[in-house]
C-alpha positions in Angstrom: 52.6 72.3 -93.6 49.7 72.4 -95.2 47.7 72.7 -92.6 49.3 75.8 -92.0 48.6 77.4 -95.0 44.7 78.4 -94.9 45.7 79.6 -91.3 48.5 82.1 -93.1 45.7 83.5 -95.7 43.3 84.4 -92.7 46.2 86.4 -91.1 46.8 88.0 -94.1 43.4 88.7 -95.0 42.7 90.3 -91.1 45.8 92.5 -91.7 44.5 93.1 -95.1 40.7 94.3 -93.7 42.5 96.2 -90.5 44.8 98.1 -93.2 41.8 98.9 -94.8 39.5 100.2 -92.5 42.0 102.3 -90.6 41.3 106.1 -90.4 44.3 108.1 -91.7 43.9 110.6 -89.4 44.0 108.7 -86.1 46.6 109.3 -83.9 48.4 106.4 -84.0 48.8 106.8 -87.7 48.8 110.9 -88.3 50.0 111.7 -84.7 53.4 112.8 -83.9 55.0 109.8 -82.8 58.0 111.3 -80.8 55.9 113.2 -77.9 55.5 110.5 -75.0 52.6 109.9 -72.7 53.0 111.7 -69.5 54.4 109.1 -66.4 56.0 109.0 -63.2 59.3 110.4 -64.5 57.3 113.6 -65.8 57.0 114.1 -61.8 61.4 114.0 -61.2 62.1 115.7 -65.4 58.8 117.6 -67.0 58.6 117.6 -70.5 56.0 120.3 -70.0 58.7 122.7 -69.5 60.2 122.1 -73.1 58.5 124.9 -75.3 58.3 123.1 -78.5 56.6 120.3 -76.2 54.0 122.4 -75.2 53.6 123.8 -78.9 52.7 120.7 -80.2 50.8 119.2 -77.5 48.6 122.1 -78.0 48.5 121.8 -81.7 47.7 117.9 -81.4 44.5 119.3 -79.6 43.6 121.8 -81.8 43.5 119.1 -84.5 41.2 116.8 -81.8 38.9 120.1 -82.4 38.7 119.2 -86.1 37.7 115.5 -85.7 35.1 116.8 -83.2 33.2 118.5 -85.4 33.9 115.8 -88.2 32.8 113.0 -85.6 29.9 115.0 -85.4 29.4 115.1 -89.0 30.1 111.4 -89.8 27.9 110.3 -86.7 30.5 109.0 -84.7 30.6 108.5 -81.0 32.9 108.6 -78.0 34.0 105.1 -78.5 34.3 105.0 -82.5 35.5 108.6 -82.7 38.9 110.2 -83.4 38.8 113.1 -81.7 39.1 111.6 -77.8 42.1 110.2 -79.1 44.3 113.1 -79.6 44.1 114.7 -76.0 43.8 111.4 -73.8 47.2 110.1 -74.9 48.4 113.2 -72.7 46.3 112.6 -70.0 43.7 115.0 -70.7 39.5 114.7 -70.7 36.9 116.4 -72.9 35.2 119.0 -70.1 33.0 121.4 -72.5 32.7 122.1 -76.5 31.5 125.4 -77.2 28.7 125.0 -80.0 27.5 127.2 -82.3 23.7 127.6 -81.8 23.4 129.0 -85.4 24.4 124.9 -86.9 25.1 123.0 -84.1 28.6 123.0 -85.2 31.7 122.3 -83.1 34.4 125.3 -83.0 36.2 124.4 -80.0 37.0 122.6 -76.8 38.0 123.2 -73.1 40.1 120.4 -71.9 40.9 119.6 -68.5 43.7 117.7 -66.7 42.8 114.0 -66.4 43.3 112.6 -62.5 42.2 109.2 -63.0 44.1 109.0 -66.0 47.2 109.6 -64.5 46.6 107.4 -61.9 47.0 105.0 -64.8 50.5 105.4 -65.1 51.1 105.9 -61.5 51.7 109.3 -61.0 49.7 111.2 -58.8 50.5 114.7 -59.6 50.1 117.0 -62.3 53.8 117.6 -64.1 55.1 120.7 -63.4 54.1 123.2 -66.7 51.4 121.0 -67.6 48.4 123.2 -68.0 45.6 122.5 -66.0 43.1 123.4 -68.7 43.0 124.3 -72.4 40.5 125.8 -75.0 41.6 125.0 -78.4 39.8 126.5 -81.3 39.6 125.1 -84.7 39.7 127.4 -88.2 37.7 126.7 -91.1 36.5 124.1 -92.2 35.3 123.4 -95.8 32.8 120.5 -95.4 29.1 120.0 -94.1 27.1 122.8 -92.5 29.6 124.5 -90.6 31.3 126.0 -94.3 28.6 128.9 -94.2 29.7 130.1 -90.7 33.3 129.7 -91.0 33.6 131.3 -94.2 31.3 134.3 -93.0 33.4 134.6 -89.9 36.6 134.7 -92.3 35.1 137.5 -94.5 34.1 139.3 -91.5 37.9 139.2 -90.6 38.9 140.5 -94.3 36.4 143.3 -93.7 36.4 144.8 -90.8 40.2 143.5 -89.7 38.1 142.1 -86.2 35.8 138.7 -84.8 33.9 140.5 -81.9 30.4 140.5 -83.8 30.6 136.8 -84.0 28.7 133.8 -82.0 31.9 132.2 -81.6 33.5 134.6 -80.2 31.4 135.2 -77.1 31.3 131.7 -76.8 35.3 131.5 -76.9 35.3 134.4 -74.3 32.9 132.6 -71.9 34.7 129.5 -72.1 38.1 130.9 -71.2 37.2 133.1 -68.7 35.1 130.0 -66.9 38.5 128.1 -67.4 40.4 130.6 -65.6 37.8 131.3 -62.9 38.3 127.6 -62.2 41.9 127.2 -62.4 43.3 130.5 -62.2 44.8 132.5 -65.2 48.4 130.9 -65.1 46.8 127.3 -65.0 44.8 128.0 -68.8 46.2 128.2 -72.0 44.1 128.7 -75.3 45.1 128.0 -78.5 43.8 127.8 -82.3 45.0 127.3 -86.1 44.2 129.6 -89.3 40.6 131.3 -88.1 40.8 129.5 -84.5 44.2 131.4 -84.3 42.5 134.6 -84.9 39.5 133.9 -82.0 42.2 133.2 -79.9 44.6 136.0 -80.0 41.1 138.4 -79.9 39.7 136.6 -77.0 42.9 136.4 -75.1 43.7 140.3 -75.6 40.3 141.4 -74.2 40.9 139.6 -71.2 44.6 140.7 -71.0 42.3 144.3 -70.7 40.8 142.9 -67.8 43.5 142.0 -66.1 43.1 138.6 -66.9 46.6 137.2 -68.5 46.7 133.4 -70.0 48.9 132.2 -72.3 48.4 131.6 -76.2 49.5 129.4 -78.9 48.6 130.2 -82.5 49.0 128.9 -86.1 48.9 130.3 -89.2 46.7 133.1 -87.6 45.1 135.2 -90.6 47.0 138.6 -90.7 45.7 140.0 -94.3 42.1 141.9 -93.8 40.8 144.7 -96.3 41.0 147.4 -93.8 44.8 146.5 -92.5 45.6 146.4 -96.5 44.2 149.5 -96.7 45.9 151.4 -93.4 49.0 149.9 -95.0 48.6 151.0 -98.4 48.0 154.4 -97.1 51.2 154.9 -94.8 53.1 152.9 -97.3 52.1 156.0 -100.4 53.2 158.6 -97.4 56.2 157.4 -96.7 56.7 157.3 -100.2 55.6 160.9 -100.9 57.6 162.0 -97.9 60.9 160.0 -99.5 60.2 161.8 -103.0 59.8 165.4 -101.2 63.3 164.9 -99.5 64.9 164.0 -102.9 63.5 167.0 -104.3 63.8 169.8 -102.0 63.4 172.7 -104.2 59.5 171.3 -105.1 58.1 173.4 -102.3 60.3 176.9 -102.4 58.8 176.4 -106.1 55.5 175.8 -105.3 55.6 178.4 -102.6 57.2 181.4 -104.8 54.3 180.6 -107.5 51.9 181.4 -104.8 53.6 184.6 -103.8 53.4 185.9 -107.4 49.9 184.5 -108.0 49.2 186.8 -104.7 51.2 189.4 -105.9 49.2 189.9 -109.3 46.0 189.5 -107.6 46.3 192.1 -105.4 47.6 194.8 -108.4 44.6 194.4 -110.2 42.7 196.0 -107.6 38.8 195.2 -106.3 36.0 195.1 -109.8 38.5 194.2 -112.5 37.9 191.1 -114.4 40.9 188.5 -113.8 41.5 188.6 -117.6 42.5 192.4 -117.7 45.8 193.7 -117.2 46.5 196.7 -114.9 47.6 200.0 -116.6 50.2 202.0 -115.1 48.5 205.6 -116.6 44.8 206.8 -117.0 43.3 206.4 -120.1 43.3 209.7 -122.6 39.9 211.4 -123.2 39.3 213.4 -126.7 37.5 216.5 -125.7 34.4 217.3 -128.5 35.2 221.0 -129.0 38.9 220.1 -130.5 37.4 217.6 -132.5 36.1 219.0 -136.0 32.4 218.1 -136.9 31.8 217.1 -140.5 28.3 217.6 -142.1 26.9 215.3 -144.8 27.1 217.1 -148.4 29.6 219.9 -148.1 32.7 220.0 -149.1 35.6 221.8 -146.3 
């Protein structure tokens, strides 16, 4: 027995240091832990067909796209990352990351279907509704480099109520329309949260324009932008104006009738007159100088 008790303390202590040192936001720890690991019985029941399975896979992703760029930061590599972590559990491989040239910062990622991973859990096909590729785009995020470029994309958003003028969004644009060259238009989906939301629903309507129609899953996408507060503020005070104007119906035969006598008045005073005169309705008398009696200075009459 007490033998056994140095032997205790070092399993304590290993559970102690492994408690320590584990990342809060890997997936075992921060993942959702009811969303299974594609397997053979994917292949008889998909859970790919489930919408809120979908959903979340894709927002699991989008959150890979976070630890990408904080992997990045914090030096990490494939093997002591986080990021690979939240698409392999659903049999999925990192294919591309669209970079910002401006940084160097990570604002996305294309993910591909995973083959040899699903060999793993022998099954040999692709689950029916499982996308064959996915760009997911991360929003802002307030840390390292990349806070300069995320918060000028966000206040290019606020101002001009559009993204097309960024790097990142002909980088998005690229990257899905590669991703749907290679796997056609109904194998893609793209997705993004808070900024990455916006990119996404901008990037996926100009390729709906080109006939090009994939499907899209946002979060939290920014809808409040100083020119869309102001389009609103203005049709917001006309329908207001055009309530007030029905409750008051006699405001324009008013209005108009002042006009008609305004009109009216102008138009009796005749051309030359000064607007402060009033118009006589009989000429003036004249005094004639003969009936008018002259008087001289110094004489008496």
């Amino acid at each position: 027995m007490a033998g056994a008790v140095p032997s205790q303390k070092k399993a304590g202590e290993a559970m102690a240091t492994t408690t320590t040192t584990t990342n809060p936001f890997e997936f075992q720890v921060y993942g959702p832990r009811h969303l299974s690991s594609p397997s053979w019985w994917d292949l008889l029941r998909s859970s790919w067909k489930d919408p809120n399975y979908r959903r979340m896979v894709v927002a699991c992703f989008i959150q890979g796209v976070y630890l990408l760029e904080l992997d990045r930061q914090d030096k990490r590599d494939e093997r002591t990352g986080l990021a690979p972590q939240w698409w392999r559990h659903f049999m999925y491989r990192l294919a591309e990351t669209p970079v910002d040239e401006r940084d160097g910062s990570i604002y996305g990622a294309v993910l591909e279907w995973d083959r040899q991973a699903l060999l793993v859990g022998y099954a040999p096909f692709r689950p029916a509704g499982a996308p064959a590729a996915v760009v997911a785009l991360r929003g802002t995020l307030l840390s390292g480099a990349t806070l300069r470029r995320d918060v000028a994309d966000d206040l290019r958003f606020l101002a001009g109520d559009s993204l097309k003028g960024s790097v990142r969004f002909a980088g998005a644009m690229a990257a899905l329309r590669a991703a749907a060259r290679r796997h056609g238009a109904r194998g893609v989906c793209v997705g993004g949260h808070s900024l990455g939301a916006g990119f996404a629903l901008q990037v996926g309507k100009a390729l709906a324009k080109e006939g090009v129609l994939v499907e899209c899953h946002v979060f939290n996408p920014p809808s409040v932008s100083l020119a869309t507060s102001l389009r609103g503020f203005t049709e917001m005070a006309g329908e207001v104006w055009g309530r007030v104007r029905a409750w008051l119906p006699y405001l324009g035969s008013a209005a108009a009738a002042r006009r008609r006598r305004r009109r009216r008045r102008w138009s009796a005073r005749g051309p030359g007159r000064p607007s402060g005169c009033r118009t006589c309705t009989s000429p003036p008398t004249t005094t004639s100088a003969a009936a008018t009696p002259t008087r001289r200075p110094g004489r008496r009459p």
